[in-house]
Structure formats: structure tokens, C-alpha cells
C-alpha positions as CSV (number, residue, x, y, z in Angstrom):
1,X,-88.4,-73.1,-47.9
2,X,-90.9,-75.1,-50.4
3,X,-93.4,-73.0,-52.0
4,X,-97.0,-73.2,-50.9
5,X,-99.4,-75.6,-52.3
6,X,-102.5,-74.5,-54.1
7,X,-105.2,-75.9,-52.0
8,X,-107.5,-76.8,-55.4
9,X,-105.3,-75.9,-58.4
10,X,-107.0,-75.4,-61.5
11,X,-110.5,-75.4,-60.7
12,X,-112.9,-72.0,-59.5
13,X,-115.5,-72.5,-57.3
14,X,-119.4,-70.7,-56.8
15,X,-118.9,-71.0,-52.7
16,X,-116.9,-71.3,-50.1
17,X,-118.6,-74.2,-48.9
18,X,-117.6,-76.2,-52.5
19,X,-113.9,-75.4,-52.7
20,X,-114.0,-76.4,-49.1
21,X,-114.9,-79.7,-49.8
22,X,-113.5,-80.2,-53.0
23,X,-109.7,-79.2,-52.4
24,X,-107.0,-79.9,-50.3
25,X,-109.2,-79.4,-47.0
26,X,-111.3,-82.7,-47.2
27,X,-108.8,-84.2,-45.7
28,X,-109.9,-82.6,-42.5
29,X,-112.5,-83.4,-39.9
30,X,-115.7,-80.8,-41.3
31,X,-119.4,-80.2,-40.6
32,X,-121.5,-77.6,-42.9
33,X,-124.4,-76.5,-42.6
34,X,-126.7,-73.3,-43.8
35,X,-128.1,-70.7,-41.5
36,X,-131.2,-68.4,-43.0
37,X,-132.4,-66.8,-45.8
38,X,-129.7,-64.5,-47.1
39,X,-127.7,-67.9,-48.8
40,X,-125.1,-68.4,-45.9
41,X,-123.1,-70.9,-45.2
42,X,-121.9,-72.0,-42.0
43,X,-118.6,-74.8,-41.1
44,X,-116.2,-76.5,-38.4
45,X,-113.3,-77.6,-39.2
46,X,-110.1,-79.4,-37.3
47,X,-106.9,-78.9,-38.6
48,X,-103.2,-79.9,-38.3
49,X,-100.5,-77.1,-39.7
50,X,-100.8,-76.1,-43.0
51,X,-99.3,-74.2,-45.7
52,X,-101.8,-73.3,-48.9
53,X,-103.4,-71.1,-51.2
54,X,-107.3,-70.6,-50.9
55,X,-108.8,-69.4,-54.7
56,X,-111.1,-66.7,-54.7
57,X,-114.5,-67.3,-54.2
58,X,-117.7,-64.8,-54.4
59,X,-118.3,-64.3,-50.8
60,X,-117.1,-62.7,-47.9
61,X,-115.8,-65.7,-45.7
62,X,-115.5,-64.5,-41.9
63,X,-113.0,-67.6,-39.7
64,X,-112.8,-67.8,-35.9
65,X,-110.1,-69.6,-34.4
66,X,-110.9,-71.0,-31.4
67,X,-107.7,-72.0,-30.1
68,X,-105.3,-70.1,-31.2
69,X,-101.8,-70.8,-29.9
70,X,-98.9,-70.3,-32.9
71,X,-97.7,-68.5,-35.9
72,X,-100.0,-67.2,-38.6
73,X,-99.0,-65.6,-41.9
74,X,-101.3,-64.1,-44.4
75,X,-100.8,-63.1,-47.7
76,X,-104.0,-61.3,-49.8
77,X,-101.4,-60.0,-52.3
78,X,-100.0,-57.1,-50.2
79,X,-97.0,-59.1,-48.6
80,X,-97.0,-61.5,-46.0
81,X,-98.2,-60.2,-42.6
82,X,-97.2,-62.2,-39.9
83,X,-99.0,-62.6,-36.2
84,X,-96.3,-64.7,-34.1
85,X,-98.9,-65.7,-31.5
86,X,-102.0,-66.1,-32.3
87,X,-104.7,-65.4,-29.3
88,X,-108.0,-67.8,-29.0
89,X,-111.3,-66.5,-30.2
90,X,-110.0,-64.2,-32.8
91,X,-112.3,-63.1,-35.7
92,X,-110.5,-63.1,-39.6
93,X,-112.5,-62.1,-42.6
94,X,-111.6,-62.8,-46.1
95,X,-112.5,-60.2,-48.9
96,X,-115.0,-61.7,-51.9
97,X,-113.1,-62.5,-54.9
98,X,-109.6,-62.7,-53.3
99,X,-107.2,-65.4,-53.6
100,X,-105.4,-65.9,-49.9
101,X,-102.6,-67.5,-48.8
102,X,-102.1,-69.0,-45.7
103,X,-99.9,-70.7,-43.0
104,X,-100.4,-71.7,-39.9
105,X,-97.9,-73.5,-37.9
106,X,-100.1,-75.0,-35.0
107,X,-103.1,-77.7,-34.7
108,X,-106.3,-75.0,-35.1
109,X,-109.9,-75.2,-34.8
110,X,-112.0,-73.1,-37.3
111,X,-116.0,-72.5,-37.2
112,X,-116.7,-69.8,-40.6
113,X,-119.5,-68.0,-42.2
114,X,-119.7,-67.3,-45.7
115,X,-121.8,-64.7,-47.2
116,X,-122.7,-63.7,-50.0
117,X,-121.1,-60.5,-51.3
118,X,-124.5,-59.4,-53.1
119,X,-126.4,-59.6,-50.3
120,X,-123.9,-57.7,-48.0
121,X,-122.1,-55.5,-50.4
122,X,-126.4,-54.3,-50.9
123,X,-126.8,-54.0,-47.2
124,X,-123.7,-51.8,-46.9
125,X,-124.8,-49.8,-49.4
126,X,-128.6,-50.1,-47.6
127,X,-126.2,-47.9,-44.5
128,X,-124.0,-46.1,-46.4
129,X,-121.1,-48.6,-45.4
130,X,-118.1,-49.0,-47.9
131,X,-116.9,-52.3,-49.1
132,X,-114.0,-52.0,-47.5
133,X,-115.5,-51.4,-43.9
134,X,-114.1,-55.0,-42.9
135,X,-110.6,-54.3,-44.3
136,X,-109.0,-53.8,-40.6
137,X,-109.6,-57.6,-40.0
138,X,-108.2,-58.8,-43.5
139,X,-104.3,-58.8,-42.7
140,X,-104.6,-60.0,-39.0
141,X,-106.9,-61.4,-36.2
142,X,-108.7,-59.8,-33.8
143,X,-110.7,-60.6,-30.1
144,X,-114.0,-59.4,-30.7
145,X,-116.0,-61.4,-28.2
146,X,-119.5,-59.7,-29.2
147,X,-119.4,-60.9,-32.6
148,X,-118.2,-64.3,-32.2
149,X,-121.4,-64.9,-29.6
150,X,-123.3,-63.9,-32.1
151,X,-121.0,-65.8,-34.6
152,X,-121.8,-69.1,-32.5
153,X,-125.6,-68.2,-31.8
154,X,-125.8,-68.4,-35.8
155,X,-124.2,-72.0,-35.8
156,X,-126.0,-73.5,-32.8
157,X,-129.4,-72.6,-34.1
158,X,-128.1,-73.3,-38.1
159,X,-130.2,-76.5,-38.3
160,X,-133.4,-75.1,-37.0
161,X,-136.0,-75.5,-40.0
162,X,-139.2,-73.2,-40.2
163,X,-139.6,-69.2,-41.4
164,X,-139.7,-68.5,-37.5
165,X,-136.1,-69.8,-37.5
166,X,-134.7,-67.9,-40.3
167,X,-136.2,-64.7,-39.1
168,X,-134.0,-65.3,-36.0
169,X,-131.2,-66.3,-37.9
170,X,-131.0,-63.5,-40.4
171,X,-131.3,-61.1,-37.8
172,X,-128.3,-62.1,-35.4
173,X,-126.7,-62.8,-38.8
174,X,-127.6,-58.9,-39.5
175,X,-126.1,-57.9,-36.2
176,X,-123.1,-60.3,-36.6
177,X,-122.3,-58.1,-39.1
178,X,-122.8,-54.8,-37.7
179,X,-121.0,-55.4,-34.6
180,X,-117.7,-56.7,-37.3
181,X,-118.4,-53.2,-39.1
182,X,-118.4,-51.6,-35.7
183,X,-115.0,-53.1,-34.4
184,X,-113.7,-52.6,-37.8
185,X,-114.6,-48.5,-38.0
186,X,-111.8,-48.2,-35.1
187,X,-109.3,-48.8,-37.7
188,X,-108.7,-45.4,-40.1
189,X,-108.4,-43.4,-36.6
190,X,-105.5,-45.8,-35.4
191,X,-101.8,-45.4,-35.4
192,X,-99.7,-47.5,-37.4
193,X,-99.1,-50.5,-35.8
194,X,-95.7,-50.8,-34.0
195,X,-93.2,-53.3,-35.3
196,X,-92.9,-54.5,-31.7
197,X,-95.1,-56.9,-32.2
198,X,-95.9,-57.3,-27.7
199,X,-97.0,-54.2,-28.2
200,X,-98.9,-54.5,-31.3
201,X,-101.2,-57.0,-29.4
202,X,-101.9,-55.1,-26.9
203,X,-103.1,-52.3,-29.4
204,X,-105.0,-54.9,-30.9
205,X,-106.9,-56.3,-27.6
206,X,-107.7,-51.8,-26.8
207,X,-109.6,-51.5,-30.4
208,X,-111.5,-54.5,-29.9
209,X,-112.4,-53.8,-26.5
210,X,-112.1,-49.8,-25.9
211,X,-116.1,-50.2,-24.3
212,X,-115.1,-51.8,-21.7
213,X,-112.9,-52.0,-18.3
214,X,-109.3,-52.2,-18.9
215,X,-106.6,-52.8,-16.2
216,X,-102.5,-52.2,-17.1
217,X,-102.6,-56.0,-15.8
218,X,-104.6,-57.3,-18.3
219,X,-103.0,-55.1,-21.3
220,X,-99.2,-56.5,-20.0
221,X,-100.8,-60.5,-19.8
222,X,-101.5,-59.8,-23.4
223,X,-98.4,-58.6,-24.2
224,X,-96.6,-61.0,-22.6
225,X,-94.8,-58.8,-20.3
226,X,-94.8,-57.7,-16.4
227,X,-96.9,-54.5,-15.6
228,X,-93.9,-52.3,-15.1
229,X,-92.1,-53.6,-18.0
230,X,-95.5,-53.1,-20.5
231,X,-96.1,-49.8,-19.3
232,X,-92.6,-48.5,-20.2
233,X,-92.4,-50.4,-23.6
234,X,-95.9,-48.8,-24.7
235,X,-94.8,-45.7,-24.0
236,X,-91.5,-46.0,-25.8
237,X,-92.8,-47.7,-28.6
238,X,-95.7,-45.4,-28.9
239,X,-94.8,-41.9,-27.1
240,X,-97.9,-42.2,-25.1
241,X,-98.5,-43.6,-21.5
242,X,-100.9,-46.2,-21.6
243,X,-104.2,-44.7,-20.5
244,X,-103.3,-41.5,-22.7
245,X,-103.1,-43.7,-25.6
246,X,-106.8,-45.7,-24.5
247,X,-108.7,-42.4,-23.5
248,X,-107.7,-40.7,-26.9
249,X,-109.1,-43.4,-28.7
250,X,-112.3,-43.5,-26.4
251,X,-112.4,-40.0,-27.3
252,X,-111.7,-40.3,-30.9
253,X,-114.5,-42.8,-31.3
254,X,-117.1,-41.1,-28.9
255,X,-116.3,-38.3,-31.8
256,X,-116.7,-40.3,-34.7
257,X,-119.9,-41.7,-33.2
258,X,-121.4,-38.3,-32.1
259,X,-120.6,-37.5,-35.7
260,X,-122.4,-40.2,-37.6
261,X,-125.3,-41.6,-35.2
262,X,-128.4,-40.1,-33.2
263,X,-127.6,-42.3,-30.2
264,X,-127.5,-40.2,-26.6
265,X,-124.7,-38.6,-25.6
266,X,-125.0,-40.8,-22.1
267,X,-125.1,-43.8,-24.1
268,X,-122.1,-43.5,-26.4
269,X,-120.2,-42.6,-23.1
270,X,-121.1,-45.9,-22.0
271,X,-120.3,-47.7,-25.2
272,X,-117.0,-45.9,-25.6
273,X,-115.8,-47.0,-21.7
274,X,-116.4,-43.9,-20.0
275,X,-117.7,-44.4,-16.1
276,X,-120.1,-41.8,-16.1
277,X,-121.6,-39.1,-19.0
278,X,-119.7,-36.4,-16.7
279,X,-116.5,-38.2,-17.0
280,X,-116.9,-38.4,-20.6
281,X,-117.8,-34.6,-20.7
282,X,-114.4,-33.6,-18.8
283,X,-112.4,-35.8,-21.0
284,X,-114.0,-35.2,-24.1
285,X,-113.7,-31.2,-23.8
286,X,-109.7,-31.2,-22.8
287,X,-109.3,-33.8,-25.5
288,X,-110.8,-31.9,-28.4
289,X,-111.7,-28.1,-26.6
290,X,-115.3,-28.9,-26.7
291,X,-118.3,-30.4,-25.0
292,X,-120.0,-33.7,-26.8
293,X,-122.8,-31.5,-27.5
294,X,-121.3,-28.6,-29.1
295,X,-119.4,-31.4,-31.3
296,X,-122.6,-32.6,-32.5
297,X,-123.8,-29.7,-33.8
298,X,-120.8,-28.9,-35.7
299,X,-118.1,-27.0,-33.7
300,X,-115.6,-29.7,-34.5
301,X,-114.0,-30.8,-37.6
């Protein structure tokens, strides 16, 4: 195996939008533009298979792959981690300051945002947000459809001039990043991820999407494997039976969000998947011993 190329050897760059076009990557089809007032910059990109090493740059860069469809493997220093299929529409974000490498071994389609860290390592402070609250998306992709509308609401309206437009832009830009932070929060309250990598998608696909309907059909499609067959492999590979494991976690977060937000109880029953706030109550109580509203006032740890 040949060792990866650096993608601009020798040189630092200010932005992500400079190394961009000043390394390895100009060989590919690109468009950039910049979207508000906070100093973001927005791109699309085409490219064929590659194999290279990105240098650090001051920003928090957040990539979409729109297609999808083969082998990525990541490396931010910590080992490679490797996601053998890779679904469409998945979200990536890329740490300020931190030299990546990367190799993907299929034709890809890429539209990123890159932020400044100032301006969101402040507003994370602004909320009481670590700056690590985007660390579950750093070693592998994830299908957060909320985000990436907003994600491509930020590029269509990117070449809007006026103050008007960049009032519009940095607020879905604002929510772009809450909704990141929100999917992102899921992670320190989940399991380790199973080697069996079938099953580790499937994972995956719950934390992004634990707010809304899920079917055992649509968790074995994304696991690649027959109904029957998925719901014994979850629960061998993770002792739980499927909807055990997805109302615990709708629990755990309802918790977490009780915990650290004002919102009504009938509303984060909603936003953690629940049918109804009495379903949520009964569910709730035998998972923890007590009622949503007795864990908001402190009678759970």
C-alpha cells in the first residue's frame, strides 16, 4: 500500500476555502461562495477516489456527501476509522485546527461549510456548549436530514446580497448548528459501537432519527439484512431486542432534555418519538421509576 499524499505539502492556509483551491483539490470540478455575516464559507465539489491528507485550518469545516455509495476511512490522529458503506446525505464535521486524513474509494459529491472557530467556539460558550459538542460526527458520517435542509437552504440562498439576506442566512446558519449540536448530544449516552459494522449502521440511522417513526423494516434495509435476520443479530450483538434498545434511548434523551431545557413535557415526548405525552409517561416511569415531572424537579440522578 503507497502512503497518502499530502494534499498541499508545505504550505498552512487562513481558510478552508484557500487550501481548497490551492492544493491537490483544484483538480476538481468546485464552486464557492460565502453565505452571511459570521465569515462562512460555503463549496461543491465533484470528486473521483482519493487518498490525502487535508492540513489544519482555523475553522470548523462541516462535508455532506450526497451520494454516498463506498468505503470511507478517516484518520484525525486517533487511528483509522473505517465506514465500509457509506449512506447518501450523511453530515461529517472536521475539528478547527486538525490535520485529517482521508480516503474514499468511490466517485463523491461534496457541498461544505466552513466556520469560523471564533465565532462558533463564542456562541458555544454564549449556551454553555463544549467544544467538543460536535465530536460524535468527527470519526464517522451520519443521516441527519434536518441539518443538511438547513445545510442546503444556506447554499441556495448564499449569493443573495443585501442585510435582509444575511439576517436570513445567519439565522438558519445559527440553527444549522444547533440542530448538528442536537444530533451530536445523543452521543455520551450511547453504547459503544458494535464491531459488526450492519449493525453499527443501524445504530447510527436510531441516533439521528430517534424523533421519529421507526419500522424493524426500515432499521434491517439499513443494515443490509432481512427483518428476521436484523432483529436477531441486534439483539445478539447488542443484548437488547430492537425496540428495547430505541425506547431506552428515547428515554434517555427525554431525560437529558427534561434535565437541561424548559421545553413542555408534551413537547419533548413529541421530539423524542413518543405517540402521545401518556405514552411517554408510562414508558418513561418503568424506564427510570419516575414520572417526567418528578424528574424535572430533581428526583432523578
Amino acid at each position: 500500500m503507497t502512503s497518502p499524499q499530502h494534499a498541499a505539502p508545505g504550505q498552512t492556509f487562513d481558510s478552508f476555502a484557500d487550501f481548497y483551491r490551492n492544493s491537490a483539490y483544484a483538480a476538481f470540478p468546485q464552486e464557492h461562495r460565502t453565505t452571511g455575516s459570521f465569515g462562512a464559507t460555503m463549496f461543491r465539489a465533484q470528486h473521483e477516489p482519493l487518498d490525502l491528507i487535508d492540513p489544519p485550518v482555523p475553522e470548523y469545516v462541516f462535508l455532506w456527501d450526497l451520494k454516498g455509495g463506498g468505503c470511507l476511512d478517516i484518520d484525525m490522529g486517533d487511528g483509522i476509522k473505517t465506514t465500509e458503506q457509506v449512506p447518501s446525505n450523511t453530515l461529517h464535521v472536521v475539528p478547527p485546527m486538525t490535520s485529517v486524513y482521508f480516503s474514499v474509494d468511490y466517485s463523491h459529491e461534496l457541498t461544505g461549510a466552513a466556520l469560523p472557530s471564533v465565532f462558533v467556539d463564542a456562541l458555544l460558550e454564549e449556551h454553555k456548549q463544549g467544544p467538543n459538542v460536535f465530536s460524535s460526527f468527527y470519526s464517522r458520517p451520519k443521516s441527519v436530514p434536518r441539518p443538511l435542509a438547513l445545510m442546503d437552504a444556506m447554499w441556495r440562498h448564499s449569493n443573495t446580497l443585501g442585510p435582509t439576506a444575511n439576517l436570513y442566512l445567519d439565522g438558519v446558519t445559527m440553527q444549522f448548528l444547533a440542530l448538528v449540536a442536537d444530533h451530536a448530544s445523543m452521543s455520551p449516552l450511547a453504547p459503544e459501537r458494535p464491531e459488526d459494522d450492519r449493525i453499527a449502521h443501524a445504530i447510527d440511522y436510531i441516533e439521528a432519527h430517534y424523533g421519529e417513526a421507526l419500522t424493524i423494516a426500515e432499521l434491517a434495509a439499513i443494515a443490509c439484512l432481512s427483518p428476521g435476520h436484523f432483529s436477531r443479530t441486534f439483539k445478539a450483538t447488542t443484548g437488547e431486542p430492537v425496540w428495547t434498545y430505541v425506547q431506552r434511548r428515547r428515554c434517555e434523551r427525554a431525560k437529558e432534555m427534561l434535565l437541561t431545557t424548559q421545553l413542555p413535557i408534551a413537547e419533548i415526548a413529541y421530539r423524542c418519538g413518543f405517540a402521545s405525552q401518556s405514552h411517554f409517561t408510562t414508558t418513561f416511569s418503568h424506564q427510570f421509576g419516575v414520572t417526567p415531572g418528578l424528574a424535572r424537579n430533581g428526583s432523578i440522578q
